[in-house]
C-alpha positions in Angstrom: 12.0 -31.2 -31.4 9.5 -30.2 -29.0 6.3 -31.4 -31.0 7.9 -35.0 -30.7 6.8 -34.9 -26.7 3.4 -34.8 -27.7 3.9 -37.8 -30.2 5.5 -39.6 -27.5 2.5 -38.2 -25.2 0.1 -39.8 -27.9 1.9 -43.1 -27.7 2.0 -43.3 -24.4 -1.6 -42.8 -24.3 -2.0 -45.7 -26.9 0.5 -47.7 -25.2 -1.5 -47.4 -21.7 -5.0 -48.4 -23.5 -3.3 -51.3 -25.5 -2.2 -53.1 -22.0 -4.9 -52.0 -20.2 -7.4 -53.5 -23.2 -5.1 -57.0 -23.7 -5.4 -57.4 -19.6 -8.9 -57.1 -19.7 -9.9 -59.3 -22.7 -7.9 -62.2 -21.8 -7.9 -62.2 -18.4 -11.8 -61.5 -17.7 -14.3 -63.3 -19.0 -16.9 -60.8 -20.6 -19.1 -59.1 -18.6 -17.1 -60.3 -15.4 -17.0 -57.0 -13.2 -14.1 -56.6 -10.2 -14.9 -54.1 -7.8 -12.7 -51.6 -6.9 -15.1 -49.0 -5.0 -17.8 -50.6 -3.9 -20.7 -50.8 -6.6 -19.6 -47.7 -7.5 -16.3 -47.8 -9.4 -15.8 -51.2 -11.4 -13.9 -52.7 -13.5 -16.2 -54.6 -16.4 -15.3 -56.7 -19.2 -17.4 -55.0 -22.2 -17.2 -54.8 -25.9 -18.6 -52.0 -28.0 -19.6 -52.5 -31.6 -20.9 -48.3 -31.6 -19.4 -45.2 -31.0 -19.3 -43.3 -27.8 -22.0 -44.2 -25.3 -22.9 -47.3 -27.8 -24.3 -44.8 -30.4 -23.9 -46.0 -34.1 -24.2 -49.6 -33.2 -22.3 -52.3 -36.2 -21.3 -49.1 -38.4 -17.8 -50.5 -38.8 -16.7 -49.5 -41.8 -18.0 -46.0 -40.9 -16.1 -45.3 -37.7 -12.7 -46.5 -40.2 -13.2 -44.0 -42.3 -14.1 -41.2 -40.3 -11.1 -42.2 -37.6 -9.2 -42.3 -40.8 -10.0 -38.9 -41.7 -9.9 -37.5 -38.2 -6.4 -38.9 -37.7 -4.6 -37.1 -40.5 -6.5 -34.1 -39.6 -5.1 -34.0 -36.1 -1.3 -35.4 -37.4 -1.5 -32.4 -39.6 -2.9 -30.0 -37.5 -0.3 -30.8 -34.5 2.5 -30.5 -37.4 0.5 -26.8 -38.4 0.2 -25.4 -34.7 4.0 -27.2 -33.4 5.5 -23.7 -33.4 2.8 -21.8 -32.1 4.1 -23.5 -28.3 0.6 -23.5 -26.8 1.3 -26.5 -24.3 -2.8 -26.8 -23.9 -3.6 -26.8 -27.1 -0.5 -29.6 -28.3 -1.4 -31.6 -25.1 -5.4 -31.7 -25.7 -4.3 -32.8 -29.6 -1.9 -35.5 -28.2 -4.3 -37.0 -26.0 -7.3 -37.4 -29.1 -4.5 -38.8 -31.1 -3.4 -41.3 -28.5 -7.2 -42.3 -27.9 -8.6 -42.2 -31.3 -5.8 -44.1 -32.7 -6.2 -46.7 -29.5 -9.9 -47.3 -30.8 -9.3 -47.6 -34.4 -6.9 -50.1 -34.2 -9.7 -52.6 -32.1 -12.2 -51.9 -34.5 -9.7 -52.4 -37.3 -8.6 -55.6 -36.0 -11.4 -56.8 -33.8 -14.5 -54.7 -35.1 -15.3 -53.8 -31.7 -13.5 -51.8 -28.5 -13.0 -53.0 -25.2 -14.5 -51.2 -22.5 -13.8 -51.7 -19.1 -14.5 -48.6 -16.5 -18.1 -48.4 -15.0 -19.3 -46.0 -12.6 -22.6 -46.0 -10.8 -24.3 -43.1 -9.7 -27.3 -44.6 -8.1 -29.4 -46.4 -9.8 -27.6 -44.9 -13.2 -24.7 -46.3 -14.8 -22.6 -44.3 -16.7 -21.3 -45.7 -20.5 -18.5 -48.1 -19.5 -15.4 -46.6 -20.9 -11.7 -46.9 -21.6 -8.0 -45.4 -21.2 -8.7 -44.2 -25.0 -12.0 -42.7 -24.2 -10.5 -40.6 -21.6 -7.8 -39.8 -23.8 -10.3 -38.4 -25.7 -12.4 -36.9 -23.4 -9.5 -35.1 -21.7 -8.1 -33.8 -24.9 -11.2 -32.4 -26.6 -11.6 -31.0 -22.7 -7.9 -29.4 -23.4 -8.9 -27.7 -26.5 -12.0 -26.1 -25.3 -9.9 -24.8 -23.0 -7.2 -23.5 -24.9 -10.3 -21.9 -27.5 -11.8 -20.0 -24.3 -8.3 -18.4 -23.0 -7.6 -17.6 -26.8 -11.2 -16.1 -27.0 -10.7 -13.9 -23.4 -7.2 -13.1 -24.4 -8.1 -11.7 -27.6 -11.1 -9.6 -25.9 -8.8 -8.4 -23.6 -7.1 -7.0 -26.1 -9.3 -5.5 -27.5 -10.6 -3.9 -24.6 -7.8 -2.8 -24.0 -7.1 -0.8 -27.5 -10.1 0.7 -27.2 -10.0 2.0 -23.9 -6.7 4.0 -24.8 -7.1 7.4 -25.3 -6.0 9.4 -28.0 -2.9 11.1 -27.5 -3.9 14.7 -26.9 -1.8 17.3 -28.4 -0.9 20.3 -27.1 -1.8 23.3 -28.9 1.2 26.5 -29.2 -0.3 29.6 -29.4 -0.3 31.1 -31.9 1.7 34.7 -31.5 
């Protein structure tokens, strides 16, 4: 029962990008930009034929079969780990699901993804992204994390067994 909270974390996820994608494609005109912090937080109307950062450029048929792939390798892998009860872990898998499945569905139907968050840092602009992409970001984040406390714990533990001592016994004389 528990594993279904990070399904319904996934669709949430999903559900957020889809509104926030529809909003932006039909009520901005591409490339229209509102600000919201000064020229350094905007919100853009983009599309993006490529992969993260615009990497891999018209390789549609690509990214559906890798998503494709990558999506039954997370679905199985939450259903594998959904009684281990690592919250990080579950969460961080949730949150790719959520995103990845957010972006494959606009390049299923549309062949491209809607982007819409821009930062500038100066003169450089930082990818525009979206709600998926964090999702994403944030959950591959998650699972890093969850590998490192796994990693410590484990040397902990072994530091730990080998820094006991033997039991000593204590010797009777012998009469």
């Amino acid at each position: 029962m528990r594993v279904f909270l990070y399904y319904l974390l996934a669709v949430f996820v999903f559900v957020l990008d889809f509104i926030t994608k529809k909003i932006v494609a039909t009520r901005m005109e591409l490339y229209d930009e509102i600000s919201v912090i000064g020229n350094f937080f905007l919100i853009t109307s983009h599309r993006n034929r490529g992969a993260a950062f615009g990497i891999l450029q018209e390789q549609r048929t690509f990214f559906i079969i890798i998503t494709t792939v990558i999506l039954i390798g997370l679905i199985t892998y939450i259903q594998l780990m959904r009684k281990s009860g690592k919250p990080i872990l579950l969460t961080g898998l949730a949150l790719v699901l959520g995103g990845a499945v957010g972006n494959f569905i606009d390049r299923v139907r549309f062949g491209e993804v809607v982007d819409f968050f821009k930062f500038n840092f100066g003169s450089y602009t930082f990818p525009i992204f979206n709600i998926a992409d964090s999702g994403i970001v944030i959950g591959v984040g998650l699972i890093l994390l969850d590998t490192l406390l796994v990693a410590r714990d484990e040397k902990r533990k072994q530091n730990q067994e080998q820094n006991k001592e033997p039991e000593q016994h204590e010797q009777q004389p012998v009469s």
